[in-house]
N, CA, C and O atoms as CSV, one atom per row, in Angstrom:
chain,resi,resn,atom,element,x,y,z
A,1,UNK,N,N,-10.047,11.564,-3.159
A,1,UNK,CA,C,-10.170,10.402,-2.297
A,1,UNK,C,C,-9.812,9.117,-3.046
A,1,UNK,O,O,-9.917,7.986,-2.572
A,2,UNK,N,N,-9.334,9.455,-4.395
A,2,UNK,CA,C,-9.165,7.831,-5.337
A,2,UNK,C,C,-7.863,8.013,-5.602
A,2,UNK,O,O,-7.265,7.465,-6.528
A,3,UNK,N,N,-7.153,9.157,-4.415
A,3,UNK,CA,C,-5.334,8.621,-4.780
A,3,UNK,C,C,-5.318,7.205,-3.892
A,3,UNK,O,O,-5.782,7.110,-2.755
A,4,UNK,N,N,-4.752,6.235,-4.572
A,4,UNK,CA,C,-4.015,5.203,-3.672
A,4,UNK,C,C,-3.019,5.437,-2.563
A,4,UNK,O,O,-2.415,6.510,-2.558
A,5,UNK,N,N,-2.801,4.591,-1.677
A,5,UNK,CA,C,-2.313,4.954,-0.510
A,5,UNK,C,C,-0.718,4.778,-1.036
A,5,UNK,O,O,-0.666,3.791,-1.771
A,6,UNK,N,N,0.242,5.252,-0.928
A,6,UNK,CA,C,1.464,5.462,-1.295
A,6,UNK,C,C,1.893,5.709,-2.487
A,6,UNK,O,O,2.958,5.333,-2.978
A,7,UNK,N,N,0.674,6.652,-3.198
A,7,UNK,CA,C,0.959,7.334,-4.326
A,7,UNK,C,C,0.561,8.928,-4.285
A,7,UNK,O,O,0.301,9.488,-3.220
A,8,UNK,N,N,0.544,9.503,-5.368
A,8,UNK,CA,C,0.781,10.785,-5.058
A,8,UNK,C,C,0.005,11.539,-6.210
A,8,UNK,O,O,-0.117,10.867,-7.234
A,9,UNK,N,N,-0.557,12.840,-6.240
A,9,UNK,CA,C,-1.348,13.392,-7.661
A,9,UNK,C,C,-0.826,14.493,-7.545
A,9,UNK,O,O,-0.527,14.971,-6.451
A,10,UNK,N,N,-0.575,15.255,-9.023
A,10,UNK,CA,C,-0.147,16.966,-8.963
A,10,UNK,C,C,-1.635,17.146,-9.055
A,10,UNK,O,O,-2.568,16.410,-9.375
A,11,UNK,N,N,-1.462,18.972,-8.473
A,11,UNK,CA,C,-2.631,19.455,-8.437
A,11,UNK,C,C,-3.042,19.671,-10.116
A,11,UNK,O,O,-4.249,19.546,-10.320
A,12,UNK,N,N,-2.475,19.876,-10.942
A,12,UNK,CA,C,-3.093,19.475,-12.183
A,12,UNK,C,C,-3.645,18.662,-12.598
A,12,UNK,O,O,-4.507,18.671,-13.477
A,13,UNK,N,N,-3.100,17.604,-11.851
A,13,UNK,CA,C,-3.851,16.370,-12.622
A,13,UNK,C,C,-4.894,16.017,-11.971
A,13,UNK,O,O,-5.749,15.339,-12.541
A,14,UNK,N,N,-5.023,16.351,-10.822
A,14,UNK,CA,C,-6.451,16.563,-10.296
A,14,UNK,C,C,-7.596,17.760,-10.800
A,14,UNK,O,O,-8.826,17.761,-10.751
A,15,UNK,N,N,-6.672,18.706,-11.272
A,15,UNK,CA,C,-8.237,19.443,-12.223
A,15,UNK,C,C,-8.162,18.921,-13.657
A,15,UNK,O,O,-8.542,19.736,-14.498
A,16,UNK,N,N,-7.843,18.002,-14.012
A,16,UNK,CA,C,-7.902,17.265,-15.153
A,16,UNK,C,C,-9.486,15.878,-14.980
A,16,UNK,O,O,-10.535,15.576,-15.549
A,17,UNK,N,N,-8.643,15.477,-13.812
A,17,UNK,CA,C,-10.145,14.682,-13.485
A,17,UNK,C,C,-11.130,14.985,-13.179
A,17,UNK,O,O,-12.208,14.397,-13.264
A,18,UNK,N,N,-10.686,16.598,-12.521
A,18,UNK,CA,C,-12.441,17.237,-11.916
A,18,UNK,C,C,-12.447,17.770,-13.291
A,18,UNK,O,O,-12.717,18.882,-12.835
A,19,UNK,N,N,-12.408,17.929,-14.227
A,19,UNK,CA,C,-13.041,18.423,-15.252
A,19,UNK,C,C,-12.433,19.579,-15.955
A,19,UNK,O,O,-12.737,19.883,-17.108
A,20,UNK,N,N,-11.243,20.455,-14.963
A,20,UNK,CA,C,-11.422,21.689,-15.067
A,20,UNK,C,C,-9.688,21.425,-15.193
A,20,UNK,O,O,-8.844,21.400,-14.298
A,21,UNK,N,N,-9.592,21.301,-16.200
A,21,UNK,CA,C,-7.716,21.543,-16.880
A,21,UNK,C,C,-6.958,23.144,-16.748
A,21,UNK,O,O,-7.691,24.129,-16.834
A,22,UNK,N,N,-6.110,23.243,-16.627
A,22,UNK,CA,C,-5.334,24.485,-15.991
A,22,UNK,C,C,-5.979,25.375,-15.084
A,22,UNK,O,O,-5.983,26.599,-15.217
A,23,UNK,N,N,-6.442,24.838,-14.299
A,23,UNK,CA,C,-7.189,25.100,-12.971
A,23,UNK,C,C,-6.526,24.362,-11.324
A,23,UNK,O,O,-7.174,24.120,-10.306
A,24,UNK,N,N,-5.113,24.166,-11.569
A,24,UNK,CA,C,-4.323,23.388,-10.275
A,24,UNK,C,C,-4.524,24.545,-9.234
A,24,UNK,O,O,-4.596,24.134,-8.076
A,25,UNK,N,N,-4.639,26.004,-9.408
A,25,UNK,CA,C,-4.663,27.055,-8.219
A,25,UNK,C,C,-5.679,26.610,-7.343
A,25,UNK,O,O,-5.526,26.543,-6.123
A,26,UNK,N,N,-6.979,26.228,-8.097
A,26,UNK,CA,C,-8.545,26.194,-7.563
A,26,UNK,C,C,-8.362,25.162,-6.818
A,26,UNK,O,O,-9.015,25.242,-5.778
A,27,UNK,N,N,-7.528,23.890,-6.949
A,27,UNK,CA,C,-7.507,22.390,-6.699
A,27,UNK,C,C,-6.914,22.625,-5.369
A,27,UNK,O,O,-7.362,22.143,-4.329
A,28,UNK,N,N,-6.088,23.239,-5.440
A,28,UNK,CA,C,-4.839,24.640,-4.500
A,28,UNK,C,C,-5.618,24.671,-3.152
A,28,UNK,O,O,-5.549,24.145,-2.041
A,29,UNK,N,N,-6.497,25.679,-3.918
A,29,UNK,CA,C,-7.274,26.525,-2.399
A,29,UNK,C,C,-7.951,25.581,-2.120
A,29,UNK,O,O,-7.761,25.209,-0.962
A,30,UNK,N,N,-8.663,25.017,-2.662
A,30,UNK,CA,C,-9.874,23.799,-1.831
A,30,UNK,C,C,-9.593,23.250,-0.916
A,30,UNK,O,O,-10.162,23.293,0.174
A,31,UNK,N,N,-8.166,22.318,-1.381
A,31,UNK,CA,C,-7.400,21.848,-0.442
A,31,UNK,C,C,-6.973,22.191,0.890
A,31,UNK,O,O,-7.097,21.434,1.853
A,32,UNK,N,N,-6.390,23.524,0.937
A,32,UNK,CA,C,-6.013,24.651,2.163
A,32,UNK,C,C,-7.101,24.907,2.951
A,32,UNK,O,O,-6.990,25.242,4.130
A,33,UNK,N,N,-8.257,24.757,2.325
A,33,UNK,CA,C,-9.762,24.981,3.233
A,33,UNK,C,C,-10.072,23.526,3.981
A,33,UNK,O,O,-10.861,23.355,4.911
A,34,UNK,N,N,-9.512,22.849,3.540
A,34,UNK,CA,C,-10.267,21.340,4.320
A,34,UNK,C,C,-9.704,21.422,5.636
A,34,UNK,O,O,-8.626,21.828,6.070
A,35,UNK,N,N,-10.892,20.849,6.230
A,35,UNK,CA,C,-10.625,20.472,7.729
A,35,UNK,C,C,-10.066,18.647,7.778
A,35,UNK,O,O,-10.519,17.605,7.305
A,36,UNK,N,N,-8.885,19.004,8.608
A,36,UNK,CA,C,-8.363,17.873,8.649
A,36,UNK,C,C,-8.540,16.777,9.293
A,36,UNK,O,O,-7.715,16.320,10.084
A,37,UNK,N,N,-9.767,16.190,8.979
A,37,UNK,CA,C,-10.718,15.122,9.917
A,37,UNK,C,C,-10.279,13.914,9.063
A,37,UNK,O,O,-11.138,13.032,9.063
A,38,UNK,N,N,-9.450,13.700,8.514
A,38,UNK,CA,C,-9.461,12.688,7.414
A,38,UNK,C,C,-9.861,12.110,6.784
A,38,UNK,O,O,-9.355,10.991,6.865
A,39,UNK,N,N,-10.746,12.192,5.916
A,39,UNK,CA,C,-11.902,11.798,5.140
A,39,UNK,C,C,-11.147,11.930,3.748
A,39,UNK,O,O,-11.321,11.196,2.775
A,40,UNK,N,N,-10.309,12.968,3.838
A,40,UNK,CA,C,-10.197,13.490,2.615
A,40,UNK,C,C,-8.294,13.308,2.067
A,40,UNK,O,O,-7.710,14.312,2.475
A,41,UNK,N,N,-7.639,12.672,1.568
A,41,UNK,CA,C,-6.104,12.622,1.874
A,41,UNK,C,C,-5.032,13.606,0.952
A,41,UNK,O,O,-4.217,13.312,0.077
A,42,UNK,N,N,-5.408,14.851,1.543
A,42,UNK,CA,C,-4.937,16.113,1.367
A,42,UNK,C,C,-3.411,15.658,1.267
A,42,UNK,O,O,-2.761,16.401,0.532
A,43,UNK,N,N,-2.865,14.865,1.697
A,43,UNK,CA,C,-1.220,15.012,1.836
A,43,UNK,C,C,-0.605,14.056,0.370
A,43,UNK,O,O,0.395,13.733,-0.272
A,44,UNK,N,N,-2.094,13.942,0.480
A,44,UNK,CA,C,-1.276,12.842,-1.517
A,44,UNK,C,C,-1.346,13.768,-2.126
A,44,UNK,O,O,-1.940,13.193,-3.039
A,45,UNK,N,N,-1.228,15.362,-2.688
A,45,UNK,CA,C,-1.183,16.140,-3.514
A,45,UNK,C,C,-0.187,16.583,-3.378
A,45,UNK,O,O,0.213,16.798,-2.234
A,46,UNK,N,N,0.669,16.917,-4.586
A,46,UNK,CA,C,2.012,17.817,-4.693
A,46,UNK,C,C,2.018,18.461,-5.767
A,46,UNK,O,O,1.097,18.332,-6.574
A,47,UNK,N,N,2.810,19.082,-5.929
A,47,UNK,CA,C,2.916,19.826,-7.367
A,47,UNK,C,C,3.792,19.454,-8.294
A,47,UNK,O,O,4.690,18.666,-7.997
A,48,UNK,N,N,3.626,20.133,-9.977
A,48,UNK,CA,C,4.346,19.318,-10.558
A,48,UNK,C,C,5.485,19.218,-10.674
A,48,UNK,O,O,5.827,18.898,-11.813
A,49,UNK,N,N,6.269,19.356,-9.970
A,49,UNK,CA,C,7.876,18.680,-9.480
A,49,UNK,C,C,7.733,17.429,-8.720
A,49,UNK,O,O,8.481,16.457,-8.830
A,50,UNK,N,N,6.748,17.524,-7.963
A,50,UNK,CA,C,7.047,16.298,-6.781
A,50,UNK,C,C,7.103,17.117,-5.474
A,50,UNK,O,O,7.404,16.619,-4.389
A,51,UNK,N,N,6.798,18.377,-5.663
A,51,UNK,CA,C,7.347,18.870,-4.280
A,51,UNK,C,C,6.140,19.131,-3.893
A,51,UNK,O,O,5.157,19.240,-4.627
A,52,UNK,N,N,6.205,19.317,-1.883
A,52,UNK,CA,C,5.064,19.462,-1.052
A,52,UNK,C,C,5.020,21.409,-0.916
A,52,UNK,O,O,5.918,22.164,-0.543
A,53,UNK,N,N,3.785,21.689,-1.327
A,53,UNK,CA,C,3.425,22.681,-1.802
A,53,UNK,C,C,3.136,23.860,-0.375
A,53,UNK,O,O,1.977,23.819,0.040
A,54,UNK,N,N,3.973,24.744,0.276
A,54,UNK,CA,C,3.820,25.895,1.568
A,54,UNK,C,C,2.064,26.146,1.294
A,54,UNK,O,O,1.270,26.637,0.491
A,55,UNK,N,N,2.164,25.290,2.823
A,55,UNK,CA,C,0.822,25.576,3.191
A,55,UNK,C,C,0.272,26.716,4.424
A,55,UNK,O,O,-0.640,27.535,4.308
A,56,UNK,N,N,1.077,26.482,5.514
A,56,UNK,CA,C,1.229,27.732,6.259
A,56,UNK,C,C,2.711,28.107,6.474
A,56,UNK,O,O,3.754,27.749,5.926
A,57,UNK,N,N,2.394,29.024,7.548
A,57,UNK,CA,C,3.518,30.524,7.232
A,57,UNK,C,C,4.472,29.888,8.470
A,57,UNK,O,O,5.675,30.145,8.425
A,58,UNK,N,N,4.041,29.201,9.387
A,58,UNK,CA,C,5.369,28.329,10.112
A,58,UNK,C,C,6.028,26.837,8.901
A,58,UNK,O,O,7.223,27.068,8.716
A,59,UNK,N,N,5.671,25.735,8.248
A,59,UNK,CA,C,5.564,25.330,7.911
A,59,UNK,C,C,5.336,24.176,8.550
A,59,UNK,O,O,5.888,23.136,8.192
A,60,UNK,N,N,4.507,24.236,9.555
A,60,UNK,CA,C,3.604,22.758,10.324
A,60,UNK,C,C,3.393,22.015,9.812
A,60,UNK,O,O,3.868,20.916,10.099
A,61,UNK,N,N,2.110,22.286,8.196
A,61,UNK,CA,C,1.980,21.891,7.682
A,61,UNK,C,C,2.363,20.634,6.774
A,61,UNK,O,O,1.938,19.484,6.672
A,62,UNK,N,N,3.577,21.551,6.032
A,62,UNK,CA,C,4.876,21.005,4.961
A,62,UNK,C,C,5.364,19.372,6.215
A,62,UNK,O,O,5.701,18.258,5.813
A,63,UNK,N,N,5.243,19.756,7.486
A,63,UNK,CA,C,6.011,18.667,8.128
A,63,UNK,C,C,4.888,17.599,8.322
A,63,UNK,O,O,5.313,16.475,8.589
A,64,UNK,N,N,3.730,17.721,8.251
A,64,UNK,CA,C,3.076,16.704,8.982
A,64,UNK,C,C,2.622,15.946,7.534
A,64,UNK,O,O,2.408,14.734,7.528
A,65,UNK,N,N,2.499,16.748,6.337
A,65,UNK,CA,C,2.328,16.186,5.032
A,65,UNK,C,C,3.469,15.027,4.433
A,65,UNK,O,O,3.092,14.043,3.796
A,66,UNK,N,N,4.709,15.262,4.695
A,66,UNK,CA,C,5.946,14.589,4.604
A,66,UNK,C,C,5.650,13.884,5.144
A,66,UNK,O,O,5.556,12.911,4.395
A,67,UNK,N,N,5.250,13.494,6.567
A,67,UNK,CA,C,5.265,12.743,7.770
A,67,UNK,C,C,3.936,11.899,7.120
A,67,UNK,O,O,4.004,10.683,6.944
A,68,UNK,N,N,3.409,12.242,6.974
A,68,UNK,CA,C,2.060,11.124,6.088
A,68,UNK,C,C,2.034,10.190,5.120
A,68,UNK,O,O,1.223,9.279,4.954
A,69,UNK,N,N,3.426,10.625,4.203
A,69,UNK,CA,C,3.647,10.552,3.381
A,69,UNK,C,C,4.619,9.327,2.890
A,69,UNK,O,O,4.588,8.449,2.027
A,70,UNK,N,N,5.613,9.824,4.066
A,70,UNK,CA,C,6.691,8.809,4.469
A,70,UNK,C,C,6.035,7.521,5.126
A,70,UNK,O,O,6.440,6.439,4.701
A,71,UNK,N,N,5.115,7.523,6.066
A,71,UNK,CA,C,4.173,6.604,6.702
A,71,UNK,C,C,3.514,5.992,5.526
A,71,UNK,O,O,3.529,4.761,5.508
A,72,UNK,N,N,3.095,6.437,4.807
A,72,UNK,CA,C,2.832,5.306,3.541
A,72,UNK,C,C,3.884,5.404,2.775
A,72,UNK,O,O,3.683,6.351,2.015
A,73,UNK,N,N,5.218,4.777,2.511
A,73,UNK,CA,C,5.811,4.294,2.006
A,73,UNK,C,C,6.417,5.137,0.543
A,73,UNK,O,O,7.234,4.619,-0.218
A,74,UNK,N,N,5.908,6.332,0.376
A,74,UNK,CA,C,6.345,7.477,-0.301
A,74,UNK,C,C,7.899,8.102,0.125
A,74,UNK,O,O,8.113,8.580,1.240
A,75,UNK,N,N,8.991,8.011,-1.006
A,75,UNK,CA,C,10.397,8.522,-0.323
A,75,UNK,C,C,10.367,10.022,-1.041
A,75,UNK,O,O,9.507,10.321,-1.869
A,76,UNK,N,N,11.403,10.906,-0.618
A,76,UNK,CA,C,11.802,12.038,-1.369
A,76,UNK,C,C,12.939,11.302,-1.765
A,76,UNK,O,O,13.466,10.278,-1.330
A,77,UNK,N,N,13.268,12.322,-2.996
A,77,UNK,CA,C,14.763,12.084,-3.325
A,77,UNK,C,C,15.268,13.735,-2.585
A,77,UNK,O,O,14.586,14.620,-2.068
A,78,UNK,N,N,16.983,13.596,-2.868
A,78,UNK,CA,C,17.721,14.533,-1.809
A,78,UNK,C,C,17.089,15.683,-1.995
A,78,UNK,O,O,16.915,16.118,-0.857
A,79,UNK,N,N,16.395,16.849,-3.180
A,79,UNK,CA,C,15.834,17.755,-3.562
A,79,UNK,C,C,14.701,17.760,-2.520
A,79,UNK,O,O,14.358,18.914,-2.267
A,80,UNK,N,N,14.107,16.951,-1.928
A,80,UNK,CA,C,13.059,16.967,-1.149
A,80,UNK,C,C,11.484,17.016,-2.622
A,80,UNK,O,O,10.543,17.804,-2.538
A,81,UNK,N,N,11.607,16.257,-3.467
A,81,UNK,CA,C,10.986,16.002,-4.321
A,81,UNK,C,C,10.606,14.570,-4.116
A,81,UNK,O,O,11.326,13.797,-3.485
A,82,UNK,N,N,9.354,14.192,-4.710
A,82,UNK,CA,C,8.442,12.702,-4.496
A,82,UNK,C,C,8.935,12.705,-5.864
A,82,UNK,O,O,8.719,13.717,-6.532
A,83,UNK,N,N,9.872,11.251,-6.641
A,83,UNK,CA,C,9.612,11.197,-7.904
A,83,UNK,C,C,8.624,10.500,-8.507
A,83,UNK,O,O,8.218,9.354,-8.320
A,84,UNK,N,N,8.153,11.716,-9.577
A,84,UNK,CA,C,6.713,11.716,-9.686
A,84,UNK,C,C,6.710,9.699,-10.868
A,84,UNK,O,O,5.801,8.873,-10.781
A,85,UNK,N,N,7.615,9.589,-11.502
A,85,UNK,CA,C,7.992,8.534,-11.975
A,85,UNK,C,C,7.614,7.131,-11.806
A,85,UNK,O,O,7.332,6.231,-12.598
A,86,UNK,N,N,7.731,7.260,-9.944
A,86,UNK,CA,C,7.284,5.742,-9.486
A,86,UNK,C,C,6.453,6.126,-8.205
A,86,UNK,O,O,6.632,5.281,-7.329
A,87,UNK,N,N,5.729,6.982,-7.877
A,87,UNK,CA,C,4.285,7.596,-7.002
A,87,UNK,C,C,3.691,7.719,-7.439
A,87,UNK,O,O,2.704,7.161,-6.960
A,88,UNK,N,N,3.355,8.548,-8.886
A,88,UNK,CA,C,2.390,9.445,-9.007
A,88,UNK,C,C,1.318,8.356,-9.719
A,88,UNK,O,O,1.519,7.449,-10.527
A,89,UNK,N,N,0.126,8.828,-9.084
A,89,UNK,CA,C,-0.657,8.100,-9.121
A,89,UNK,C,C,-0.854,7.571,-11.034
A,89,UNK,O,O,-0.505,8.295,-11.966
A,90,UNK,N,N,-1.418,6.318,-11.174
A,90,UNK,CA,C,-1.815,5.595,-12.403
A,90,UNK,C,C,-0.529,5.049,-12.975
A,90,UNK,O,O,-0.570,4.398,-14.019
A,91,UNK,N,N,0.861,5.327,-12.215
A,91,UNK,CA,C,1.682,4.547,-12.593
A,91,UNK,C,C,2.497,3.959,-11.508
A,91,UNK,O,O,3.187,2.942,-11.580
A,92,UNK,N,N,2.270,4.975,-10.188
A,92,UNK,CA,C,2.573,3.646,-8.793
A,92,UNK,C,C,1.254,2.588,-8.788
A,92,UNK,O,O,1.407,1.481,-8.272
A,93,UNK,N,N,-0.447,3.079,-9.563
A,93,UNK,CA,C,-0.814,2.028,-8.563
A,93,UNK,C,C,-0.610,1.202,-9.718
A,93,UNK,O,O,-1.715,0.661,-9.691
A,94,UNK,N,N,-0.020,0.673,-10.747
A,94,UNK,CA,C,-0.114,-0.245,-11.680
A,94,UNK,C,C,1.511,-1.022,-11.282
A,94,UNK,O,O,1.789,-2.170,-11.629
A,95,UNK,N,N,2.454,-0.109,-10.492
A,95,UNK,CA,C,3.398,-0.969,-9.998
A,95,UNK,C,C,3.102,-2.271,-8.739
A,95,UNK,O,O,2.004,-2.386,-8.195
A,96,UNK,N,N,4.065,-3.004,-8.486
A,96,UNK,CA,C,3.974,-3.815,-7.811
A,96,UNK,C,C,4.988,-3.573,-6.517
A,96,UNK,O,O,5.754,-4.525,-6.373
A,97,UNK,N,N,5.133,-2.691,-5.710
A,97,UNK,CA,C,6.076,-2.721,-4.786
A,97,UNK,C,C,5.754,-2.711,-3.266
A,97,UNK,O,O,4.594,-2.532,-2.892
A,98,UNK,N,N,6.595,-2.871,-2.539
A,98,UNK,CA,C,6.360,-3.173,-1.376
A,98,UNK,C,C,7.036,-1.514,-0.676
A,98,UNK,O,O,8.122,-0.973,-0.884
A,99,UNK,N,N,5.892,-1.092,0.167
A,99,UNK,CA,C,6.383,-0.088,1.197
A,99,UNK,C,C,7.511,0.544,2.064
A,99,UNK,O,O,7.427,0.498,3.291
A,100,UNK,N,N,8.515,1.106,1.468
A,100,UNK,CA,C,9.507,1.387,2.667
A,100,UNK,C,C,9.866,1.467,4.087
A,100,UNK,O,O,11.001,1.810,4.419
């Protein structure tokens, strides 16, 4: 809940902050279990490429995460990758930019 809004976290680096380092699978499933009431901003997680991680077997999912994503001001590059460079969280939120 402490990604900033148009930034982005790998699931590693979120079991880095929960405590639990090479543990991104666990960070994984938790995620896939949440109910999507929004409390919680499941769509700022990617993996470490930048890419949005198959969540179900149509890929509904993959689309409405993009779609969240893009709505806060997050671009892909052509790979369909977030570069992790100028999103990922602790170095978008220390940038200064304005939203796409």
């Amino acid at each position: 809940m402490r990604i900033p809004t148009g930034c982005v976290a790998t699931y590693g680096q979120i079991a880095r902050v929960a405590g639990m380092p090479r543990h991104h699978r666990l960070v994984g499933r938790a995620l896939r279990h949440l109910v999507d009431d929004g409390l919680v901003p499941w769509q700022r997680v990617v993996d470490a490429s930048g890419r949005i991680s198959r969540r179900s077997l149509d890929g509904s999912a993959e689309a409405i995460q993009r779609e969240r994503l893009a709505e806060e001001g997050v671009v892909f590059d052509e790979r369909g990758r977030v570069p992790l460079a100028r999103f990922q969280w602790a170095r978008c939120a220390t940038q200064r930019r304005v939203p796409r």
